[in-house]
C-alpha atoms as one frame of an Amber mdcrd trajectory, in Angstrom:
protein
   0.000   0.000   0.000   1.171   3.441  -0.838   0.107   6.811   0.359   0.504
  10.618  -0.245   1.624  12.426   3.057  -0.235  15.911   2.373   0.449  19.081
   4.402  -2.708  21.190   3.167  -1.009  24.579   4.637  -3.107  27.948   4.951
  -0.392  29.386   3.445   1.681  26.490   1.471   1.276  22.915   1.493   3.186
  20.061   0.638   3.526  16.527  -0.352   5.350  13.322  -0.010   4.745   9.836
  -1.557   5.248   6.805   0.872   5.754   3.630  -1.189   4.943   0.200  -0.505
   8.230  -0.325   0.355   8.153   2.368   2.956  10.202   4.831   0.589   9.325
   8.339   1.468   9.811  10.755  -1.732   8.980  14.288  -1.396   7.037  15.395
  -4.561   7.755  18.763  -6.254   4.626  20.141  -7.207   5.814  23.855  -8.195
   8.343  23.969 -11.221   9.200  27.100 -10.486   9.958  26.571  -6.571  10.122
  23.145  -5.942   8.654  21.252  -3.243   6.355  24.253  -1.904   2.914  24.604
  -3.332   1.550  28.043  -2.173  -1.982  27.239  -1.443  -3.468  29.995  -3.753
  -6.218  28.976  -6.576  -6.952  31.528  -8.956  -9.675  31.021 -11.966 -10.262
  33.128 -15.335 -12.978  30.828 -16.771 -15.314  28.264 -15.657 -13.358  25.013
 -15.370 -10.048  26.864 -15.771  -8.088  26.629 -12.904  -4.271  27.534 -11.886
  -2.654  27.365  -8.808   0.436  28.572  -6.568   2.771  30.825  -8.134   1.300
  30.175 -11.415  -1.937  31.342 -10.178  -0.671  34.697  -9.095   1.127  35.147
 -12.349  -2.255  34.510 -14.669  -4.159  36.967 -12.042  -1.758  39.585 -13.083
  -1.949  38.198 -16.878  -5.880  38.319 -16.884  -5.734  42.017 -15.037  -8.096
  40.597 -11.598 -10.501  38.933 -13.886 -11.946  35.940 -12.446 -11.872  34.537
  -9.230  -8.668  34.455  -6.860  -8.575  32.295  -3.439  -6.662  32.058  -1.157
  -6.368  30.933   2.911  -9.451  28.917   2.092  -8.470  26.672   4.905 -10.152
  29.239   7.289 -13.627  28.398   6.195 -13.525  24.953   6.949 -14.941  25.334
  10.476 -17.659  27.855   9.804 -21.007  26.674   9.941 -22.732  29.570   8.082
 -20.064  29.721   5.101 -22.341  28.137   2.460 -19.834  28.419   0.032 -19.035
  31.418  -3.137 -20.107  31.746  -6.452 -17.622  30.602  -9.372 -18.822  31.489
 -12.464 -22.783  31.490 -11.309 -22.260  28.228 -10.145 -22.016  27.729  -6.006
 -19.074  25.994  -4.704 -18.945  24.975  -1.213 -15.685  24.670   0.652 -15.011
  20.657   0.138 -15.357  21.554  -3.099 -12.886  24.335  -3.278 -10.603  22.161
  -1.156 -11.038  19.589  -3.654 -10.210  21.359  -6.341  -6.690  21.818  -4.643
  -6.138  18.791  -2.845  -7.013  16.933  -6.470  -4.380  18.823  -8.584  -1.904
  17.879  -5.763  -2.892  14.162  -6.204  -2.381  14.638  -9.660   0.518  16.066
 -10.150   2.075  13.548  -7.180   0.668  10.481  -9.285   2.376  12.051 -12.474
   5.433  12.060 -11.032   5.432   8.620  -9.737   3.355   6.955 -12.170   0.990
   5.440 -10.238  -2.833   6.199  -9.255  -2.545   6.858  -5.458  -6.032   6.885
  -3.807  -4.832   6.802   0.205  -4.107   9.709   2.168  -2.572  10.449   5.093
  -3.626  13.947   6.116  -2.343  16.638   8.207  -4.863  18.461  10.263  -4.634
  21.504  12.989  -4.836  20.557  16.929  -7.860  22.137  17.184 -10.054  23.604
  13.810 -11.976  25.165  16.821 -12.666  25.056  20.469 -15.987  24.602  19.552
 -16.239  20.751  19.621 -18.922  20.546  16.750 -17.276  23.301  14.683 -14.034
  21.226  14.649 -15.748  18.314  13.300 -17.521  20.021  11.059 -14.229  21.337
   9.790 -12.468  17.713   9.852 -16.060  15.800   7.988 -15.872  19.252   5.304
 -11.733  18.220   4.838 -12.620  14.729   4.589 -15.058  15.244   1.884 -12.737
  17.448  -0.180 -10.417  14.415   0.266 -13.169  12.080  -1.343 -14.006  14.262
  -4.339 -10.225  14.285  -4.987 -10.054  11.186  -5.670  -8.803   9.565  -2.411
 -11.015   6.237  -1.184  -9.058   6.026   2.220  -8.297   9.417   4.151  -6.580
   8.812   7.774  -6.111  12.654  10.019  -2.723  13.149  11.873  -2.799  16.255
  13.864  -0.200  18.463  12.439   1.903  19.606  15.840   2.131  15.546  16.364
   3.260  14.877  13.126   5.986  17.932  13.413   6.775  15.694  16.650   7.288
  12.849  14.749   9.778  14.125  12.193  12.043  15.045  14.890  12.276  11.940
  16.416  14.132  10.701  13.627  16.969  12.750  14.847  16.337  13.112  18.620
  19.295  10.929  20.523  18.040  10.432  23.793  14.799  10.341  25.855  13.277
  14.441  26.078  10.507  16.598  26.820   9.643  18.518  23.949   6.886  21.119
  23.205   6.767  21.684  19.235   5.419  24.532  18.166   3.800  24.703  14.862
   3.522  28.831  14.219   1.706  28.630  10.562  -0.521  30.959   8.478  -3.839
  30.106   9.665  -3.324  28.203  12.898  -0.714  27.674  16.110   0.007  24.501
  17.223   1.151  23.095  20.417   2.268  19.166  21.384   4.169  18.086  24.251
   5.420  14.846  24.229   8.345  12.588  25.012  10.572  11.798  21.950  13.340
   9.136  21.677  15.309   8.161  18.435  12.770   6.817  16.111  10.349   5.616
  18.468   6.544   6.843  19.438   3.495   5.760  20.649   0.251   7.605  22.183
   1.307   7.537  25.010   4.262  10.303  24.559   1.614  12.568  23.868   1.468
  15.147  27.264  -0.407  18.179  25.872  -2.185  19.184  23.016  -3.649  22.137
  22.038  -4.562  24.636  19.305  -5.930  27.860  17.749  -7.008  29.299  14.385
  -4.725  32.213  14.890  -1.485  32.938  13.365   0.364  34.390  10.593  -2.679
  35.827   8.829  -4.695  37.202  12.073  -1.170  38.972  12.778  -1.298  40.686
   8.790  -5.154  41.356   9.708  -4.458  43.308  12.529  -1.846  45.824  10.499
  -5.130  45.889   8.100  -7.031  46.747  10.845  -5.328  49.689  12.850  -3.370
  50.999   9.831  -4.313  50.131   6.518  -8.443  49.803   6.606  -9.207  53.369
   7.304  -8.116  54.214   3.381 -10.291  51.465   2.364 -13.363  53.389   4.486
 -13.154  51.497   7.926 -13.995  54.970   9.734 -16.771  55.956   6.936 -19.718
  57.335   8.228 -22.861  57.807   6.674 -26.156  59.432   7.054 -30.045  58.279
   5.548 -31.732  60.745   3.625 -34.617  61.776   6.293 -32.524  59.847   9.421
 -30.916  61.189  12.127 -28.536  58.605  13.462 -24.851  58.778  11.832 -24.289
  55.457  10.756 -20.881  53.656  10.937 -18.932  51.143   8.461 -20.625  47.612
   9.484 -18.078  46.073  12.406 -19.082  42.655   9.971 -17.576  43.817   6.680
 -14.689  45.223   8.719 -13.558  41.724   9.576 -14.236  40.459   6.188 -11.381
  43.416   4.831  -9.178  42.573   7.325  -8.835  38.578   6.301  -6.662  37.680
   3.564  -9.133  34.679   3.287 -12.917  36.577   3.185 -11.673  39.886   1.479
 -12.294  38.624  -1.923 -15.926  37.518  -0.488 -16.611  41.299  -0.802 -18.180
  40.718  -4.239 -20.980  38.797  -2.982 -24.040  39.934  -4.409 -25.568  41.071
  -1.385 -22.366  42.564   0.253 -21.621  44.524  -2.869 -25.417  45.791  -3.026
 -25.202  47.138  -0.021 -21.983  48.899  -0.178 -22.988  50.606  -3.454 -25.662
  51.866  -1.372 -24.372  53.312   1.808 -21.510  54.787  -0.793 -24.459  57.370
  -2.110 -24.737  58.783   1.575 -21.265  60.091   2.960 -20.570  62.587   4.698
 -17.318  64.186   3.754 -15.070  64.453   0.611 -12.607  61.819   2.604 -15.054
  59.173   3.023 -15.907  59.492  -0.493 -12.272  58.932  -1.332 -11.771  56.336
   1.321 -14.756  54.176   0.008 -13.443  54.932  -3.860 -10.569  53.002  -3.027
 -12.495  50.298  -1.382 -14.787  49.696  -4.343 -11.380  49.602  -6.811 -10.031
  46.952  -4.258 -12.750  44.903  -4.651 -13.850  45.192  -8.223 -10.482  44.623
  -9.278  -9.487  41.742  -6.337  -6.090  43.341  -5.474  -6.402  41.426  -1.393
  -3.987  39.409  -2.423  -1.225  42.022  -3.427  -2.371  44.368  -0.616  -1.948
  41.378   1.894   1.592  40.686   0.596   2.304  44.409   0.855   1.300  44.468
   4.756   3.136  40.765   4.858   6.221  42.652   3.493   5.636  45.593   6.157
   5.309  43.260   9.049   8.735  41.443   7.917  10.419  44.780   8.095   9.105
  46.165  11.121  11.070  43.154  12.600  14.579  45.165  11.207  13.200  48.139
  11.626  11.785  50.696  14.155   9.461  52.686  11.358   8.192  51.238   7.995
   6.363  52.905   5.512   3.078  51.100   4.072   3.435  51.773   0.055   0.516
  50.795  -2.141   0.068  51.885  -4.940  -2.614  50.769  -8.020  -5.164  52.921
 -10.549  -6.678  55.385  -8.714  -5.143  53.855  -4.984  -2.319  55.955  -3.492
  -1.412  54.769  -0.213   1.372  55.954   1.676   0.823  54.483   5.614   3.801
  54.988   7.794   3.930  51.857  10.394   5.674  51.868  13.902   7.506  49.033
  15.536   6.229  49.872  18.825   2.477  50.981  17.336   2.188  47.541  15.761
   3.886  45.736  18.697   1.066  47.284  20.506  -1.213  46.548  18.008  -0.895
  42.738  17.994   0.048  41.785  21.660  -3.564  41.019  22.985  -3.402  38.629
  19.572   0.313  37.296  20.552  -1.210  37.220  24.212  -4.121  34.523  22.772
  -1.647  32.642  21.007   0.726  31.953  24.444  -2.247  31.142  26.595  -3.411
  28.517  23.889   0.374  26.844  24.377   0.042  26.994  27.961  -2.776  24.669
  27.945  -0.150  21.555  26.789   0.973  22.494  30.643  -2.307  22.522  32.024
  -3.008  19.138  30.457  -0.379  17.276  31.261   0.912  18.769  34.833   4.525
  19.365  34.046   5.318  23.802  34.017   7.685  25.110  31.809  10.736  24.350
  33.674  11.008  20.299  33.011  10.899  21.277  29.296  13.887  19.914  27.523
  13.804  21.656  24.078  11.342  23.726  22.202  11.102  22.934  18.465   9.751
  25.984  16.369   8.290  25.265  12.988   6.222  27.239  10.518   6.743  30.481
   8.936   5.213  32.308  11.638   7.753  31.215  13.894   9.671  34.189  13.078
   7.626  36.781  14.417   9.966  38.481  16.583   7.417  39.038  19.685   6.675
  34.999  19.556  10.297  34.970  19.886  10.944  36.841  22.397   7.431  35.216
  24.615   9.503  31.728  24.230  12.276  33.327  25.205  11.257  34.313  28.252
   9.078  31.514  28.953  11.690  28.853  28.034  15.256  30.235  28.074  17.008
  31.221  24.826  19.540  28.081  24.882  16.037  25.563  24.781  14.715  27.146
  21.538  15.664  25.200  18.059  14.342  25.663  14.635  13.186  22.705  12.926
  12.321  21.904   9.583  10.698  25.628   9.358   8.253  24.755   6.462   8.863
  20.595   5.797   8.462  19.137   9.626   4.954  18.471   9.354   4.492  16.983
   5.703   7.552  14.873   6.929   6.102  13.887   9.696   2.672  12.388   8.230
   5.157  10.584   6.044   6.173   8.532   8.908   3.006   8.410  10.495   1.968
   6.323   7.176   5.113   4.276   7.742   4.083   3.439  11.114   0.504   2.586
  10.218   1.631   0.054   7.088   4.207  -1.755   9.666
């Protein structure tokens, strides 16, 4: 029996073929960058889909036309996303995560030459502390799984499997917490590791939240960027007398790299277009201008990488200035270390308490750990840094595998089932 280890990332995802043999290859599914498939789908015609880096360069290509995706991960575990429209055809998220997942399995069976249908599937700790939300996320994943082709789909949580792959160089018996620090979600396991050996048992602690990498780029949208896309607009009815404010609602939705392009739902867009007839100043006229070019002409994804960018910088630099620039869109935003340090530390905050639940779980306190493994891009944030720092010690921290732990992992997870 062989199996495809598959990392579906927020952000990037990966995969590895496990032969019958128990040969693990790792499958390079971008030409262009190798073993990384950034988990972007972009599509200019019905049934026309690209993906990853190719995606963003036929966006550009087609000038926004279409429909562009990405950090579709997120939906999975909300119960009122009933999908999007694609070409005036609804598409619910297994769907849309079969429409990935399946070009994956594709271009893995390609490469090896043979029609893999079993799965071994990274998932996050937790989808959501809401038990029935985090099935409903796994059952949605599952079915994605099935319409790509897959006829036997087994779950690994992802901070386990991250565990796993560094047992396969761990020389003696160790406490570790692994930390997976990704785009969508953070990801805490501790557990005993000893050179290539596991079982349930060394699991201590697990926990998990759906905030990371992206909730930290929403935030800069939030205090810094949004107000040029009409955050602050305020409005007044014809014949009313209350001022009215930008809907707290749609706010969120501008502030995810994952639900801005959901802006051009018909009934969002409606209403937009109306409250735009009723402002109140010259500014908020401008402000909203800007809005409806982002939207009509689905630039989240290279505003998002322009606040990504910012948020890199600010981790070199003590003052970073926010450049966007696009038609009529001329945004000049300067950013603070310390403002945005301020800015995301309740967030930061959220993400700490989640890891100190492994502690809470499995009665052991900071102290008795051995090592801290850091993996996933997010990792790099310099506040989580310096939060593990002081929690842990500078001499326990160790990257790991930044972006390749986890798919590694699953890899022997599938091993370790098929012996």
């Amino acid at each position: 029996m062989s199996y495809h280890a598959v990392d579906f990332g927020t952000s990037n995802s990966l995969l590895s073929y496990v032969s019958n043999d128990g040969k693990i290859v790792p499958i390079p599914l971008d030409i262009n960058s190798g073993l990384v498939l950034r988990s972007l789908i972009y599509t200019p015609e019905k049934n026309k889909w690209f993906f990853g880096n190719e995606a963003i360069s036929e966006y550009v290509n087609h000038e926004g036309e279409g429909r562009f995706f990405r950090s579709i991960k997120k939906f999975l575990p909300e119960p009122g996303y009933t999908g999007t429209s694609v070409f005036n055809r609804n598409m619910n998220i297994s769907e849309m995560v079969a429409v990935f997942l399946g070009e994956m399995r594709r271009r893995a069976n390609k490469y090896t030459n043979e029609a893999v249908d079993r799965i071994i599937l990274g998932r996050p700790a937790l989808y959501s502390l809401d038990k029935e939300q985090d099935q409903l996320a796994e059952d949605r994943m599952r079915k994605g799984a099935e319409l790509a082709g897959y006829k036997e789909i087994i779950f690994c949580p992802e901070p386990v499997a991250a565990g796993l792959d560094y047992t396969t160089s761990a020389q003696d018996e160790r406490v570790v917490l692994i930390t997976d620090f990704g785009g969508g979600t953070s990801d805490f396991t501790l557990m005993k590791v000893r050179h290539n050996e596991y079982s349930q048992d060394d699991i201590l602690g697990l926990s998990g939240i759906f905030v990371a990498g992206d909730v930290l780029d929403g935030v800069m949208m939030r205090d810094f960027i949004a107000p040029h896309f009409g955050s602050q607009y305020e409005y007044q009815i014809p014949g009313g007398t209350n001022i009215l404010k930008f809907p707290k609602n749609l706010l969120k939705k501008i502030c995810s790299p994952a639900h801005i392009t959901h802006l051009r739902e018909k009934d969002t867009w409606e209403f937009l277009q109306h409250i735009n007839k009723f402002a109140l100043s010259e500014t908020d006229q401008t402000r909203m201008r800007n809005l409806f070019t982002l939207v009509e002409c689905q630039l989240g994804f290279p505003l998002f990488h322009e606040i990504e960018k910012t948020k890199i910088g600010l981790g070199k630099s003590p003052m970073v200035d926010f450049h966007y620039n696009h038609l009529d869109i001329n945004i000049t935003q300067p950013v603070s270390q310390a403002g945005y340090r301020e800015s995301v530390t309740l967030t930061v905050n959220e993400v700490m308490d989640t890891m100190m639940e492994v502690f809470a779980q499995s009665g052991l306190t900071p102290d008795k750990v051995d090592q801290v493994i850091m993996t996933g891009g997010t990792s790099q944030f310099p506040l989580i840094q310096e939060r593990l720092k002081s929690t842990f010690g500078p001499e326990k921290l160790k990257e790991h595998n930044i972006y390749q732990s986890v798919v590694n992992g699953l890899a022997q997870y599938a091993i370790r089932i098929k012996s």
